[in-house]
N, C-alpha and C positions, 0 to 999 in steps of 0.2 A: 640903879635903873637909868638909863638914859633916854632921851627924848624922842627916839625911834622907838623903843618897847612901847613908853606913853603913850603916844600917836598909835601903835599898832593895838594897843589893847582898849583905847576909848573907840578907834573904830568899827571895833568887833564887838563892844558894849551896844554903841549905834546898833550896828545893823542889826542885832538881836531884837532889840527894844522895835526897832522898826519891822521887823517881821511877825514880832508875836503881837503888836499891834495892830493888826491891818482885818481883825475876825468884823464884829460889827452885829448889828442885826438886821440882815440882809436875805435873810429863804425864810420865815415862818418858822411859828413855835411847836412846842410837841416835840415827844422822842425824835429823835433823827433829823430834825429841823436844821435850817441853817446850809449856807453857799450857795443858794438858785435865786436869790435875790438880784434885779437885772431888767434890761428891754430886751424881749423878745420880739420877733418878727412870723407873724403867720407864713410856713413854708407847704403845709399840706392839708388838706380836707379826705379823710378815711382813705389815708394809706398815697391821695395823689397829691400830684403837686398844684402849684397856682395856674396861669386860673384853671379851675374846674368847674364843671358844669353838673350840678348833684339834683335828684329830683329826692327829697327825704319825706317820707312817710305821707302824709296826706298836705303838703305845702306846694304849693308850683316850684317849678325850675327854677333854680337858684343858681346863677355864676358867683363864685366867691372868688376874687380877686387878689386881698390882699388884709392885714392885720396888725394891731400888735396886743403884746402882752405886758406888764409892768407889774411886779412883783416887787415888793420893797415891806420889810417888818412883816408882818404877818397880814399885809394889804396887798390885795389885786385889783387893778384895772384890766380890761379888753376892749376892743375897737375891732370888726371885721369892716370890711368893705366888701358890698355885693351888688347884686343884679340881677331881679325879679319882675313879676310881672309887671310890678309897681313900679320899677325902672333903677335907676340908679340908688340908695340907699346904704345905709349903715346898723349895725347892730349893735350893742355892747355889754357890759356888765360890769359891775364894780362890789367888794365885799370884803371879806376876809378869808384867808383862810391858815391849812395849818399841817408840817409836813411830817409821816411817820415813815422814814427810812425814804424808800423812792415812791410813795402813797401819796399823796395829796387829797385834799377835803376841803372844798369852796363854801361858802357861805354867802348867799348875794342879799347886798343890802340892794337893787336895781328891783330884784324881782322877788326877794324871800324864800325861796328855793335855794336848793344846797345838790353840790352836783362834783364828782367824783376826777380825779385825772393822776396822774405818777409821769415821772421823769424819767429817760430812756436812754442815756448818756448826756449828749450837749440837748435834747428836745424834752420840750415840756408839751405833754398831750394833755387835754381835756376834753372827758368825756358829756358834749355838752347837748342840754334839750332844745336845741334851734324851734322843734313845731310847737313849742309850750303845749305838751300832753303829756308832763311828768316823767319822761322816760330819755333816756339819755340816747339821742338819734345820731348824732355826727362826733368824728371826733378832730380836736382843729388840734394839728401840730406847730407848736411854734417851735424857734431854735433862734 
């Protein structure tokens, strides 16, 4: 063997090594868990885009502005940005949760509540209770 074959076959060792390394624990646990691990950015509120102006079930006018999402291990952060009657203001929520196939199942350690969402190619929706009356009222698209 000479020292081109060498060189060619430790570099295709390499780069094997280095591609079937790169998994992680990065989307959440459970069947089908795994790859939506990530910053996401709020891009819609029920179907529109930023800002929207939403009046949801018995809450005042709400402009929603702007978001993110962080997803990492089987851990979620959220952040909205809005604007009520209250004035300028933020939301959020923090927990765990856990992915079966494109399904998702929140668990908020903010509020105790547990609340529903699935991923829709590159967007992660959540189906979330913005008026806290147990009922899933809005839905925030990140991407």
């Amino acid at each position: 063997m000479n020292a081109y074959s060498l060189l060619l076959g430790a570099l295709a060792l390499c780069s094997t090594l280095v591609l079937t390394g790169c998994g992680g624990s990065d989307g959440g646990t459970g069947p089908g868990g795994g790859g939506i691990g990530g910053q996401y950015e709020l891009v819609g509120i029920n179907e529109d885009g930023l800002p929207e102006s939403e009046v949801i079930e018995n809450c005042s006018e709400t402009v929603f502005y702007s978001g993110s999402l962080s997803l990492d291990g089987d851990s979620f952060e959220m952040r909205v940005e809005k604007d009520d009657l209250d004035g300028e203001d933020w939301f959020g929520d923090h927990g765990t949760f856990e992915r079966d196939g494109n399904d998702l199942h929140f668990w908020s350690e903010a509020w105790g509540d547990e609340f529903e969402g699935e991923v829709e190619g590159s967007l992660v929706v959540l189906y979330y209770d913005y008026c806290t009356n147990g009922v899933a009222d809005v839905d925030l698209v990140f991407e």
